[in-house]
Structures are given as C-alpha cells and as structure tokens.
C-alpha angles and dihedrals in degrees: 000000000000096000098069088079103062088036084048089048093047094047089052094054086046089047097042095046089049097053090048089040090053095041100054089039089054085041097054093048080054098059095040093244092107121043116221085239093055081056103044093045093036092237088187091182094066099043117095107260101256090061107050084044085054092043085050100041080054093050088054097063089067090065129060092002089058086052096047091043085057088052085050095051091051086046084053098041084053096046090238113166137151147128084280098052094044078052092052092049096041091052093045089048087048101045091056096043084056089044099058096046094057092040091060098043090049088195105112113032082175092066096034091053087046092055091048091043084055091044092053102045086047092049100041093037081052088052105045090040088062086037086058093038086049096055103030085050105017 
C-alpha cells in the first residue's frame, strides 16, 4: 500500500499546522492580545499576523490535499501503482509542504505561487491521468 506515505506526509502537515495554529491562538487569549470571541468566531482581523498566516496556511490544507487524497483512495481501490504515480505523490507532497512554508513566512509570493502552481499541476494531471486510465481501460 504505497499510498499510506504521501496520506501519512500530508496528515502530518495537517496535524503539525493545527497544533502551531491553536497554540499561538490560546497564547495570544493568555496574554490579552486575542478575545476569546475573536477566536470562536475566527475574527482573523484581530488576530497578530503570524497567526492568521498559520490559521490560513491550516485552512488550506482542506483544500487541494482532501481532493488528491480522494484520487489516492480510487488509485488504491483499483489497485493503480507505478514509478509515475509515486512521482506524482512525491511532487504533490513536496509542493504543500513548500507551500506552506512560504505561506507562513509571507515573505516571497513568487515562490509560494510557484509551489501551488506545482501542487496543482500535480493534483489535477493526476486527475485527469486516472480520468484518462478510467475511460481508455474501464
């Protein structure tokens, strides 16, 4: 099951990006700078700056990785594997974790565009590759 490796990296991200979100939120109500309101009702424009970039950076990942962890799942319920589709996985994996680095650092929209753009050509060329299997075979 070749497919638990990229799912495992991208949890990992999720998981990672959750835990940094929720501790600078609920350090941020500690020192007074962030209500609890602005937190239940994620009040973005009264949070600091690194941690609405880190809350977004987190809402991202519900995005394009949900969609490419489906396509994973069909490749696994085919039984699809091969070099091209490790490639595909690896580049996708990659290409987030990129992203969100950039994301949170704000510093380079160059680079983070660059890392998106990479993550989407990955997700929808994987898409359209099983799409393409899926009629030719199917």
């Amino acid at each position: 099951m070749w497919i638990q490796f990229p799912i495992i990296a991208l949890v990992l991200l999720f998981l990672w990006l959750w835990l940094a979100t929720a501790c600078l939120r609920i350090k941020a109500v500690r020192r007074g700078e962030l209500s609890l309101q602005a937190v239940n009702f994620v009040l973005k424009d009264q949070m600091a700056e690194r941690t609405r970039l880190y809350g977004n950076s987190y809402d991202n990942q519900y995005q394009q990785p949900v969609l490419f962890i489906c396509l994973l799942a069909l490749l696994h319920i085919e039984s699809v594997a091969g070099t091209g589709w490790y490639l595909v996985a690896f580049m996708f994996v990659a290409a987030r974790y990129w992203h969100c680095y950039e994301h949170i650092r704000s510093t380079n929209i160059k680079r983070r565009t660059m890392a998106f753009a990479l993550s989407s050509i990955s997700l929808f060329g994987g898409w359209l590759a099983w799409f393409a299997s899926m009629t030719f075979t199917g």
